[in-house]
C-alpha positions in Angstrom: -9.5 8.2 20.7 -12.9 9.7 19.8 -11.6 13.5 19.7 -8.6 11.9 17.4 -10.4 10.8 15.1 -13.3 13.1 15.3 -10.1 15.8 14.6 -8.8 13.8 12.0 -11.7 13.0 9.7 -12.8 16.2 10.2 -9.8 17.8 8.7 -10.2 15.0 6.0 -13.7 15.7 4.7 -12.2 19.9 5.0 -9.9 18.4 2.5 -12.8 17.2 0.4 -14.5 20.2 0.2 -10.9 22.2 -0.4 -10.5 19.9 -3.6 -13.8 19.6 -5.0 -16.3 22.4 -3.9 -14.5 25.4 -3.4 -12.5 28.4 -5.7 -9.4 27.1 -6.5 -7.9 30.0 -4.7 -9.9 28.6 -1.4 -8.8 25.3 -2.1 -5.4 26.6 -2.5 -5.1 28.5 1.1 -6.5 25.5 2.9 -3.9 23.2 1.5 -1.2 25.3 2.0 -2.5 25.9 5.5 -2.3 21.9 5.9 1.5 21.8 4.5 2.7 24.6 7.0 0.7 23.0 10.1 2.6 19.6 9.0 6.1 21.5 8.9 5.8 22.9 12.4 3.8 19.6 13.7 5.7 18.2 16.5 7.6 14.2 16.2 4.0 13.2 18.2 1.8 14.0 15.4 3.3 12.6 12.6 1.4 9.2 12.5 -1.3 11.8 12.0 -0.2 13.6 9.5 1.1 10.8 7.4 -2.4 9.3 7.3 -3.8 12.5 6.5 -1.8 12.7 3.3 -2.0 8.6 2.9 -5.5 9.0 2.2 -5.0 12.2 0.1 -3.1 10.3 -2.5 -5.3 7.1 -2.2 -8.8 8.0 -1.8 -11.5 8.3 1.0 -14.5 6.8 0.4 -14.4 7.4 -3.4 -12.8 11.0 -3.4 -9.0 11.7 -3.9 -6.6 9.8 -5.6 -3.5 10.1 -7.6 -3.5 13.0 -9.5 -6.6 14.6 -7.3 -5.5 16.9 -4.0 -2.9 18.7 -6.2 -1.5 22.5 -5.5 0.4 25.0 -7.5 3.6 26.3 -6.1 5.2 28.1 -8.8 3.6 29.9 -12.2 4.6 27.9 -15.1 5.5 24.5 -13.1 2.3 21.8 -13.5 0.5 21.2 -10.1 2.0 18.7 -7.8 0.6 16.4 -5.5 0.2 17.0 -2.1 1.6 13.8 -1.1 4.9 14.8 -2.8 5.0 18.0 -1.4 4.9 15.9 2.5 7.5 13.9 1.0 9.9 16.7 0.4 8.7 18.6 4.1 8.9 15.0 5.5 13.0 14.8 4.3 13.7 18.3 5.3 12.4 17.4 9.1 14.4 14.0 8.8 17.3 16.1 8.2 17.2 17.6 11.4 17.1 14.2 13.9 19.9 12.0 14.8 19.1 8.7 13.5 18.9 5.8 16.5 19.6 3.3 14.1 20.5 1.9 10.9 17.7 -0.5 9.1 18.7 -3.9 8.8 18.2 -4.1 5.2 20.1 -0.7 4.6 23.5 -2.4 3.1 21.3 -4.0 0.0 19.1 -0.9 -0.3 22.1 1.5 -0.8 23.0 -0.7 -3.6 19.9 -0.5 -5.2 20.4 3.4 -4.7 23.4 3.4 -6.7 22.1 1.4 -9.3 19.1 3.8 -9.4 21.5 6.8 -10.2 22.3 4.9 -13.3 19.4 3.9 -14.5 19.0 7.7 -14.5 21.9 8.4 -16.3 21.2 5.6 -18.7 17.7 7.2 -19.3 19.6 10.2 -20.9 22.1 8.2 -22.9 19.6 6.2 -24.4 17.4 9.4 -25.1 14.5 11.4 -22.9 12.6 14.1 -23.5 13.6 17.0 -22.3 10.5 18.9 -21.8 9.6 20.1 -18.8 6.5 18.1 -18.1 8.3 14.7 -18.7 11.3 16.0 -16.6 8.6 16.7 -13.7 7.9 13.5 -14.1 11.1 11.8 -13.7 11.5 14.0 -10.1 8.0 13.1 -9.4 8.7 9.8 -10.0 12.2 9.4 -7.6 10.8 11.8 -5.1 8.4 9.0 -2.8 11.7 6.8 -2.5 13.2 9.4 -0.3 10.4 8.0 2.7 12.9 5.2 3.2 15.4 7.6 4.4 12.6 9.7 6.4 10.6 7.6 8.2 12.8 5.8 9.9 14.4 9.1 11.2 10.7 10.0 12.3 8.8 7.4 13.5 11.1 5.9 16.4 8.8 4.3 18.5 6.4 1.6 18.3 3.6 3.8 20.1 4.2 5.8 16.5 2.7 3.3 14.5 0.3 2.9 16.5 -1.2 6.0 16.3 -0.8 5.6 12.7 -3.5 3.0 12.8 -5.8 4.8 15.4 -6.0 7.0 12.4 -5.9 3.6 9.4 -7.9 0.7 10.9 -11.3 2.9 10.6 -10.6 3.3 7.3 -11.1 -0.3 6.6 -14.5 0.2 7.2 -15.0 3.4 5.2 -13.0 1.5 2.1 -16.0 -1.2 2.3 -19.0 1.1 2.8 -17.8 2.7 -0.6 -17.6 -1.0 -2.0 -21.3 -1.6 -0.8 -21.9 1.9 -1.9 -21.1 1.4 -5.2 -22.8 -1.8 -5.9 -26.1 -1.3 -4.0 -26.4 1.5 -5.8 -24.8 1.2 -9.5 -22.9 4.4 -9.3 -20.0 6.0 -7.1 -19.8 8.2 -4.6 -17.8 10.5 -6.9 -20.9 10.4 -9.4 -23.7 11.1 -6.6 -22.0 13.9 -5.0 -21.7 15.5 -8.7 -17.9 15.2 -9.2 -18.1 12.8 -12.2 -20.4 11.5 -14.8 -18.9 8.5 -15.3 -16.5 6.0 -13.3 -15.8 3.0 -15.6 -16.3 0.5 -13.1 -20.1 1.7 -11.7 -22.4 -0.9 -13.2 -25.7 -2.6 -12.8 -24.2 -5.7 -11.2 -25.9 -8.6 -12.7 -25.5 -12.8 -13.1 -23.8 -11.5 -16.8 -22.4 -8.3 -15.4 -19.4 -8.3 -12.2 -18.3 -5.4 -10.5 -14.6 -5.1 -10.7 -14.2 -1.8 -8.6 -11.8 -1.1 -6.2 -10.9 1.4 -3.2 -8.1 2.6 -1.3 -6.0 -0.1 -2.4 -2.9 1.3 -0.6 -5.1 1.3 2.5 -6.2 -2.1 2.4 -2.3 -3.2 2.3 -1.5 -1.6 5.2 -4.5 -2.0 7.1 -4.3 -5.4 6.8 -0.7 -5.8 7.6 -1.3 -3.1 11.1 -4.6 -5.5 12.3 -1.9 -8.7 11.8 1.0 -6.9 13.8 -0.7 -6.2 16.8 -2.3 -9.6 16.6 1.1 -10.9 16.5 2.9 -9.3 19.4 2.0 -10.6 23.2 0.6 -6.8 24.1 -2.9 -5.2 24.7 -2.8 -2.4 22.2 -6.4 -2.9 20.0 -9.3 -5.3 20.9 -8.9 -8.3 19.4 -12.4 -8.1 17.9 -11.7 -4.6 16.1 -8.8 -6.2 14.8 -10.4 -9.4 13.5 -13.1 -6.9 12.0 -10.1 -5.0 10.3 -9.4 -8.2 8.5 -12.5 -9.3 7.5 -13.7 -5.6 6.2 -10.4 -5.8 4.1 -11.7 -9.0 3.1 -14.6 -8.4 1.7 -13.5 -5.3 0.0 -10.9 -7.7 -1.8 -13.2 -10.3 -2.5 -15.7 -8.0 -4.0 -14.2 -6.7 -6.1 -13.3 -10.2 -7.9 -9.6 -9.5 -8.3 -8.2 -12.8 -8.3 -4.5 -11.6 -7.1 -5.6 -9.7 -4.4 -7.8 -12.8 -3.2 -4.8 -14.9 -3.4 -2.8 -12.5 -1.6 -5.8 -12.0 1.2 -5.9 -16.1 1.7 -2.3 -16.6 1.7 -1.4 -13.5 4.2 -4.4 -14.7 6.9 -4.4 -18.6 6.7 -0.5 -18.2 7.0 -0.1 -16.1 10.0 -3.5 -17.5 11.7 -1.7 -20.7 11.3 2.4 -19.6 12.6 2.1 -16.5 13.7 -1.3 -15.1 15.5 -1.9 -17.2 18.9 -5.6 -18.0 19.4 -7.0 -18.2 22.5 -11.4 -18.9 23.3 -11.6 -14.5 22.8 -9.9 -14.5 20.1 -11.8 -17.8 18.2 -15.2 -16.3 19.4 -14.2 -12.6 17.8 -13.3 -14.0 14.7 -16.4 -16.7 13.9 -19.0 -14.1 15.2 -17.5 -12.1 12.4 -18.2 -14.7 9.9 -21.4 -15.4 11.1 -22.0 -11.6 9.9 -20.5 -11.5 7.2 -22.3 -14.7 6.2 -25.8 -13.7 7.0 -25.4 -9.9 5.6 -23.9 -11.2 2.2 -26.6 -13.8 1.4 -29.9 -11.4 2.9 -29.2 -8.9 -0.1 -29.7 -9.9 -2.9 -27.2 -8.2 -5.2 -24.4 -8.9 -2.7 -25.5 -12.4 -2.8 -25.0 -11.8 -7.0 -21.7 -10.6 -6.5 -20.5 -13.0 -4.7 -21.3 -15.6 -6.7 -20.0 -13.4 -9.8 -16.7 -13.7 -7.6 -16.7 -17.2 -6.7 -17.3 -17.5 -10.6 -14.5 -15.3 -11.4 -11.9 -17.5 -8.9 -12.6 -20.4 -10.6 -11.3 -19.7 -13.6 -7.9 -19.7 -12.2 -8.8 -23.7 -12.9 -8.4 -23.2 -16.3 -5.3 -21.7 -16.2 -3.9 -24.7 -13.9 -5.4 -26.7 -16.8 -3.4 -25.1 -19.2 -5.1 -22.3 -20.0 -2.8 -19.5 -20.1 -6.2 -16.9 -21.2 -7.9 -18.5 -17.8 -11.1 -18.9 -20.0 -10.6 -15.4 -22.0 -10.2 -13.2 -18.8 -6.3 -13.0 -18.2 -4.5 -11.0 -21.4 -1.8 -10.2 -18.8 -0.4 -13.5 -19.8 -1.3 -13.8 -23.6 -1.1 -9.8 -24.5 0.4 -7.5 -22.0 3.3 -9.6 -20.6 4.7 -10.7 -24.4 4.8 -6.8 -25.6 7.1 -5.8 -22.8 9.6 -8.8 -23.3 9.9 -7.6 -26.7 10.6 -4.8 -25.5 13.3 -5.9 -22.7 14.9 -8.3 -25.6 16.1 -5.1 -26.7 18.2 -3.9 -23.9 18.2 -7.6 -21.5 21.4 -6.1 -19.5 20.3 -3.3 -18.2 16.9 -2.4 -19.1 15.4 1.2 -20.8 15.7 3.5 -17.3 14.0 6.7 -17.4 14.1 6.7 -21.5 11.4 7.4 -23.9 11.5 3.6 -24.4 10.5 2.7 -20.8 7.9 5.5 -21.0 6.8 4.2 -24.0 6.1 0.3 -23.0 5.6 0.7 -19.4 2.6 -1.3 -18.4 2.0 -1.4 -14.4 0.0 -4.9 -15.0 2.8 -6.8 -15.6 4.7 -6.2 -12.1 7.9 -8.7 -13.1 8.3 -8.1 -16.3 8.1 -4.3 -16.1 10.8 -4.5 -13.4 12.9 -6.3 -16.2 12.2 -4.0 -18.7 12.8 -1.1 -16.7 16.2 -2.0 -15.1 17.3 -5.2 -17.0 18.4 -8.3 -15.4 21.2 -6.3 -12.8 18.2 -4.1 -12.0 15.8 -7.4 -11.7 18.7 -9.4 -9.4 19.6 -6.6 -6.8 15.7 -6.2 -6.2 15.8 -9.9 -5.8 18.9 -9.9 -3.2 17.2 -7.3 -1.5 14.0 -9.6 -1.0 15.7 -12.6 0.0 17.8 -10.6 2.8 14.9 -9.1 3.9 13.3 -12.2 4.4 15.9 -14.6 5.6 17.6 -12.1 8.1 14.1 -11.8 10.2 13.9 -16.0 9.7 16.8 -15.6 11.3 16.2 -13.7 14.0 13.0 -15.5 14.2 14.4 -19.1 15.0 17.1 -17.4 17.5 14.7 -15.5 19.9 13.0 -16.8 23.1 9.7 -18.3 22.4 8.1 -15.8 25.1 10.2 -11.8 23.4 7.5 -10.0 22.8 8.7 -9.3 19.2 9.5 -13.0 17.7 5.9 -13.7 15.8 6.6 -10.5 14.3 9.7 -12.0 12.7 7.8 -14.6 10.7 4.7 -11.6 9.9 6.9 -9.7 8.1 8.2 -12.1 5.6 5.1 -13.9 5.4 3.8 -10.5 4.6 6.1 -9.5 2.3 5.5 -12.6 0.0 2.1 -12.3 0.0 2.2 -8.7 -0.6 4.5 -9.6 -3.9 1.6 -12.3 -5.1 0.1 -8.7 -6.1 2.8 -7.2 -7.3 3.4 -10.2 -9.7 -0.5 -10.7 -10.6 -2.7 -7.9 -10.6 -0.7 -4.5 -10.2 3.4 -3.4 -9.9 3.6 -2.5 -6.3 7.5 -2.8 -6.2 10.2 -1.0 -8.7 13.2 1.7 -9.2 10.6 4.5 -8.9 7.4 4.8 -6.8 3.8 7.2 -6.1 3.0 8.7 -3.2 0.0 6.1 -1.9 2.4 3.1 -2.7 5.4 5.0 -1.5 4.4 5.8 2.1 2.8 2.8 3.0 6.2 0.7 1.6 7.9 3.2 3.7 5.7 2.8 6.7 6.1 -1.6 6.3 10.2 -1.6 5.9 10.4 1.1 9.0 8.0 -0.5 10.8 10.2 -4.0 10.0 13.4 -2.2 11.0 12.3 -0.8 14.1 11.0 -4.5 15.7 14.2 -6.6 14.4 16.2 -3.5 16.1 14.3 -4.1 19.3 14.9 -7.6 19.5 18.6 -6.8 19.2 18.5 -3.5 21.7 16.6 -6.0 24.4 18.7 -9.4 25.2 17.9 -9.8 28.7 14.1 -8.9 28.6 10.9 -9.8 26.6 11.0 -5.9 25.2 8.2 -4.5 26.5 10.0 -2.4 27.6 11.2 -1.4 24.6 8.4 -0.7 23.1 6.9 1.4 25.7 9.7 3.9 25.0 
């Protein structure tokens, strides 16, 4: 495991240099390089290769993000992101494999397909522009949706996604070192390694002042949902202390940075599953309150970390207020009293069937108000499909949940995933859109990586009647 990831991080920070420090023309060679070595990469290493690219379009300890590791492929055509480019290479490769299966969910998702196709249509009926930069960014836009068609076709085995997190689960910890990083020191990595002067959420964190940064939020999703999923199934893949430290790094990456949502969606996810799904045994107890004792002591020795978290605890509580009837939660949530309102007036103009990809959804998209952009977007048809895609999703692994032996080796992950899910959509409908008709590459791969990962274990509880499937998953 130490060559793996001494390989893999190594090509990582490579990938720093090729974006930031470098001639462009350098920069350019290298990534290239890293496309072709992907195309002719063998079905073993793509768990690698999708975290390479995972962390390209999210971040790595402060560096990268959407918009960052970017390459030029044609003269005249803008850059394009290097996750967008795997996408593509990723669908091509798919191409080429018989599929072993069809999702569970696939009969809904095709629907939502369709309707997808017209909210294209409907995007030029109602008007678009037609330059060429906004066009880019209607492709750009569809082009991480195709992952639900690849990854399935790629990643057929359970080992697969395992590997993926060999690569993941350390970044955990990096995604909270650049969290302490940042508020030890006032400043971001970005700004002490000379990328950038400013970074809007770097501050002096003080009783009056509360650091509101956040990392590798695609990461921590994922991350948090892998650490669960292993917990959850009845096999030794990960020590049950790296796993609980998984959790508890996401943890206090999330709770640092005061974002209420994501706090909500942190408590919910862990005290549901550590109370229906995860089995605890004297190991696994031990693990986890060792852990807090850690985190305790290491919070309230530092000073400014003892600050913060109090700035936090601060921060939660005004989510009182809002029970109280405070829809402005004591002046800090506009998403209610500002954001929300403007795009209802704007879906009151089109309730049906929404803007599409028009100049009017371009115009009043706002990614803060997850629900009501959904709405706006793709109307109330749009809103519904999405919403009988979620409830099949979740009832049909219920399901399958309260029909299995209580000893299959996949059953507790039957009640993760919708338990996930839900809790993953408390963000989605507080804090940030993580769900819609069109995707990015960071949000796109890991959605991809959760439904597939979903599909695969409800198809191994059907493909393995007479056994626990351990079989199964041992290929």
């Amino acid at each position: 495991m130490i060559e793996k990831l001494a390989k893999f991080f190594g090509l990582v920070i490579c990938a720093v240099i090729a974006v930031y420090y470098v001639p462009p023309i350098i920069g350019w060679v290298f990534h290239m390089g890293t496309l072709v070595a992907y195309f002719r990469a063998k079905p073993k290493d793509e768990p690698f290769w999708m975290a390479y690219f995972l962390l390209l379009s999210d971040g790595f300890f402060g560096f990268f993000g959407l918009y960052e590791a970017v390459i030029s492929l044609l003269p005249g055509l803008p850059p394009i992101e290097l996750g967008q480019v795997y996408i593509i290479l990723s669908v091509i490769k798919a191409r080429a494999i018989k599929a072993d299966y069809q999702p569970f969910y696939w009969p809904p998702l095709m629907v939502m397909g369709i309707y997808l196709i017209f909210l294209v249509v409907q995007g030029y009926v109602l008007g678009v522009e037609m330059e060429l930069n906004v066009q880019f960014r209607i492709l750009k836009w569809l082009t991480p949706l195709l992952l639900f068609y690849s990854v399935p076709r790629l990643f057929k085995e359970v080992e697969q996604y395992k590997e993926l997190f060999v690569y993941l689960f350390p970044m955990a910890f990096v995604t909270l070192g650049a969290q302490l990083f940042t508020i030890m020191l006032g400043r971001s990595p970005m700004q002490v390694f000379g990328i950038k002067e400013k970074v809007w959420f770097a501050i002096q964190v003080s009783s009056e002042k509360t650091y509101r940064g956040f990392y590798n939020d695609n990461v921590i999703i994922i991350t948090y949902f892998g650490a669960l999923y292993f917990l959850a199934i009845k096999k030794f893949f990960f020590r049950n202390i790296y796993l609980f430290a998984v959790l508890g790094a996401n943890f206090a990456s999330v709770f640092l940075s005061a974002t209420r949502g994501w706090t909500i969606f942190s408590v919910f996810i862990l005290s549901l599953s550590f109370a229906l799904v995860i089995k605890f045994d004297k190991k696994r107890l031990s693990a986890m309150f060792a852990l807090l004792i850690v985190a305790i002591i290491g919070t309230q020795s530092v000073p400014i970390l003892r600050t913060q978290v109090n700035n936090a605890v601060r921060r939660m509580l005004t989510l009182e207020a809002l029970a109280e009837g405070d829809a402005t939660a004591d002046g800090t949530l506009i998403r209610l009293t500002e954001r929300g309102p403007r795009v209802m007036k704007k879906w009151s103009q089109s309730k049906l069937t929404g803007w599409g990809f028009s100049n009017g959804f371009m115009e009043s998209d706002d990614f803060h108000v997850g629900n009501q952009n959904i709405l706006m977007h793709s109307g109330i048809i749009g809103a519904l499909l999405m919403a009988i895609f979620i409830g099949f999703f979740i009832l049909k692994q219920a399901m399958r949940w309260l029909t299995l032996p209580r000893d299959h080796l996949m059953r507790d992950v039957m009640l993760l995933c919708p338990i996930f899910f839900m809790g993953w959509f408390i963000i989605h409908s507080s804090s940030q859109q993580e769900f819609s008709y069109y995707q990015f590459p960071g949000p796109g791969i890991i959605q991809a990586a959760f439904f597939s990962l979903a599909a695969l274990s409800y198809q191994l509880t059907l493909n393995t009647p007479k056994d626990d499937g351990e079989q199964a998953i041992d290929g």
